[in-house]
N, C-alpha and C positions, 0 to 999 in steps of 0.2 A: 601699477603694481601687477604683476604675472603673477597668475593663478598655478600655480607648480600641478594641481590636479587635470584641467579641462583643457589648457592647451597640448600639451603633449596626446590625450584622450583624444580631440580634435582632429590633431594631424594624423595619428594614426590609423581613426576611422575614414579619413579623406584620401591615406593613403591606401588602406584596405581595400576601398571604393575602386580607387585608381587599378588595384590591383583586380580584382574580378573584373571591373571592363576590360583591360588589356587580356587578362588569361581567356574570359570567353569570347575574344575577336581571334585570339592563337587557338584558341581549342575549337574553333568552326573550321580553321585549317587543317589541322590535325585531326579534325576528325572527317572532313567533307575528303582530304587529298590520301589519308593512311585508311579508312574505314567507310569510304562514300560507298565502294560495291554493296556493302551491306548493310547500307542505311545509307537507299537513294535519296530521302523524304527531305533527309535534314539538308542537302544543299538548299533547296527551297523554302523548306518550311523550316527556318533556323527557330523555331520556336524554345528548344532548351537552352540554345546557347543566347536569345533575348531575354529569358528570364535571369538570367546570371548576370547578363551586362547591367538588366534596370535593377535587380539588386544593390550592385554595383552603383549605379547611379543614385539608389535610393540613401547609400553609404556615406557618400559625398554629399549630399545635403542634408542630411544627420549631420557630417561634420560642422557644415557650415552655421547652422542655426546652432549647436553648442557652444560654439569657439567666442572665446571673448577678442582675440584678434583673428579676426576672419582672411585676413590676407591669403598664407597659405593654403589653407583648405578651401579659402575662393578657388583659386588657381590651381589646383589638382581638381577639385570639380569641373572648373572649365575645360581644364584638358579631359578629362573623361569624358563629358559632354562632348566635344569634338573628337576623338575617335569613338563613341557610339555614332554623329554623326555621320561621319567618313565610311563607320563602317554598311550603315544603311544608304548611303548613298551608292554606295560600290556592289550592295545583293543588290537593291530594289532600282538604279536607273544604270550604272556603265555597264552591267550585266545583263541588262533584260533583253531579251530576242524579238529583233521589233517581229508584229504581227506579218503575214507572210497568207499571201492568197493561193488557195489552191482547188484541188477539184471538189466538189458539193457529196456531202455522207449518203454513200449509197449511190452512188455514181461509176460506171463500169468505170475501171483504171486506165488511161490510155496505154497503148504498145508504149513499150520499151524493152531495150535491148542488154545487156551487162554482159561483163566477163566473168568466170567463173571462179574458183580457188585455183583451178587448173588449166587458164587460159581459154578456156572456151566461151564462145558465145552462146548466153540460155537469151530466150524472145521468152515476152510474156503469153504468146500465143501459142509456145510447146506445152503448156498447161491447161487448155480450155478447157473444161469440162470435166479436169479433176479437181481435186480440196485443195488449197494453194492461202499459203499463210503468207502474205508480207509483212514485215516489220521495218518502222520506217525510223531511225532516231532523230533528233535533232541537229547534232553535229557543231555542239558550241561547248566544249567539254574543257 
């Protein structure tokens, strides 16, 4: 006998679930790729957009402990569970920059050489003994 109340209730909270995980794995896009200049933090530190997913998450297993047939709200749970997965897998391991050795803090810079905006070669050595700011990025953007 179907409950005309809790099942529908059910899927709708499973599919709600479904629904803030998926929007906060699109809303880390849109907002790291349209607004990262100005909130570098959140590529790294996706902390707002994890609280929306494990909402999300927390949604889907509300549904599932309500639902008198648990089939469907299993299965929108699992998939939510797998794209939270996916998506933690994709900041925190195919994204990471593996570690990278370099010169010790506090260590004069070795010589080096570049080109300039306008073709010219600057040496780090036309600078001794003035104030000289480098800025180094990453370059995994």
């Amino acid at each position: 006998m179907k409950d005309p109340v809790h099942q529908p209730r059910s899927f709708l909270l499973a599919a709600a679930g479904l629904a803030l995980g998926l929007g906060g794995v699109l809303g880390y896009f849109v907002v790291v790729l349209r607004f990262g200049a100005w909130l570098p933090r959140v590529r790294n530190d996706a902390i707002p957009i994890w609280i929306v997913i494990v909402f999300g998450l927390g949604l889907s297993v509300l549904a599932v402990v309500r639902a008198r047939r648990r089939t469907l709200p299993a299965a929108l749970a699992g998939l939510n569970l797998l794209v939270a997965a996916a998506f933690a897998a994709m900041l925190y391991v195919a994204w990471v920059v593996p570690p990278a050795s370099g010169p010790l803090i506090g260590a004069p810079a070795p010589a080096f050489a570049l080109t300039d905006q306008n073709g010219r070669t600057v040496r780090l050595e036309d600078f001794r003994g003035a104030p000289l700011l480098l800025v180094f990025y990453r370059g995994h953007w």
